[in-house]
Every structure is written in C-alpha cells, then in structure tokens.
N, C-alpha and C positions, 0 to 999 in steps of 0.2 A: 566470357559470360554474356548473355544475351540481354538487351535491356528487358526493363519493367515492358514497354509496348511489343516487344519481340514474343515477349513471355507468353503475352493473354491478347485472346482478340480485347477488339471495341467494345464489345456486347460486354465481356468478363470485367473489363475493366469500369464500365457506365455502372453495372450489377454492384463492385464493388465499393466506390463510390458513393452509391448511395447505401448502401449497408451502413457505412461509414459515418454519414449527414445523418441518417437515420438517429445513430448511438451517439454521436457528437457534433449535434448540431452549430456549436457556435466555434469549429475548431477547423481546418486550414489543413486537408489532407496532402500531404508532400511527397514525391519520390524523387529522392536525392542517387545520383547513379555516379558511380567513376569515370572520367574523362578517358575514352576509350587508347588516348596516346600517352596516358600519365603513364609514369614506367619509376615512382614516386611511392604510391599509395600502393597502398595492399589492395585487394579483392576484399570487398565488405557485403557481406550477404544482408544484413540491414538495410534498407533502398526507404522503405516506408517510413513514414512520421506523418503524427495527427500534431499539431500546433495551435497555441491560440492565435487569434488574430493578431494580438497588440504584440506581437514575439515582434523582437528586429531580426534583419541580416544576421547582424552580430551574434545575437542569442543566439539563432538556428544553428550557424556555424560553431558554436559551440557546444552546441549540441552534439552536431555530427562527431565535432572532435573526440567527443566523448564517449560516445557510442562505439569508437576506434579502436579506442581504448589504449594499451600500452602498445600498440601497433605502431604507433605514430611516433616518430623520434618530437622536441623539442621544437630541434631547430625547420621541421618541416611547417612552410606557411602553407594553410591551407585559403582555396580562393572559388567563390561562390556564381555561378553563371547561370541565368535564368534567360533565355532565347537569348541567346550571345551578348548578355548584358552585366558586366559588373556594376550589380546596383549599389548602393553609396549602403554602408552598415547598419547605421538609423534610421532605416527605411522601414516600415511597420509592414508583414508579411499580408495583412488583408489589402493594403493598397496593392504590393506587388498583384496579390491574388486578383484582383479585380481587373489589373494590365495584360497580364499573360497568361492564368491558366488556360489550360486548353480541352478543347468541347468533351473531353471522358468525366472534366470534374475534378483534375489532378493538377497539382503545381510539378512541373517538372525541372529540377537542379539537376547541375552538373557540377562536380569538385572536383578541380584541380588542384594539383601541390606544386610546390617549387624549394628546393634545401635553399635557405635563407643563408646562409654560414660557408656556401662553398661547395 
C-alpha cells in the first residue's frame, strides 16, 4: 500500500489540510501509517485522525488500537514513531505538533508492533 504522501501530491495534501483547520480549528490533524517492515499488523485503511491538542501519545495510541479493532491480538504491543522518535506517552500531541509536523500541515506516525508474549 502506498503511503498517505505517495497517494496525493503536496498541493492535495496543503488543500486538505486546510479543509480540515477550516472545520476543526482547535484539533491536531494526524496520519498514522503502518511501519512498511511490520509483518505484525494488518493493513489499516484508516491512516487519518483529527485530535485534540491536549490528547497524549498514550491516548492517540489508543486510539489507533481501537480503530483496529478485533484485528489486533492482546498480546500485540503496539509502538508510536514520529520522525524516528519514540516520544515518552504523556507527551501532549500540540507540543509534538509544534516539533515535527511537517510543511503539508500533517502529523505524520508510524506504528509498529512487536508480540509481547513470544
């Protein structure tokens, strides 16, 4: 599967973006994508999320989990990377936002998995 920047030029993606700021001004637009060597996780056609600011790591990734849904064994730990960084959980997603989005106006994640259990 191609990523979200594969998908749409710059122009589709700036366009969207502000669609987005437009309708949800005070919210943290994210494109979460699967780690292209996880061989773990399923294919999630979900990529998008709008967020509030005050959301943590933690939240977001529970999020995602959830959005996975029954996809997801248990014992799979799921793990959150924002430009090759595991950022600490209680980290408030407007500070990340403020570190790294990048110039289209998007947060870009990467989820990795790992079976905890063996």
């Amino acid at each position: 599967m191609n990523s979200f920047k594969q998908r749409y030029t710059y122009e589709k993606r700036v366009e969207e973006f502000n669609r987005i700021k437009e309708k949800y001004p005070d919210r943290i637009p994210v494109i979460a994508e699967k780690f292209s060597g996880d061989r773990i996780l399923p294919s999630f056609s979900k990529t998008k999320y709008i967020l509030p600011g005050n959301t943590t790591v933690g939240q977001m990734l529970y999020t995602i989990r959830c959005a996975l849904g029954l996809h997801l064994k248990p014992s799979t730990a799921l793990f959150l990377f924002i430009n090759n960084i595991l950022p600490p959980s209680n980290m408030k997603l407007k500070e990340i936002y403020s570190l790294y989005s990048e110039q289209d106006g998007f947060l870009y994640v990467i989820i990795s998995s790992e079976n905890t259990f063996g």
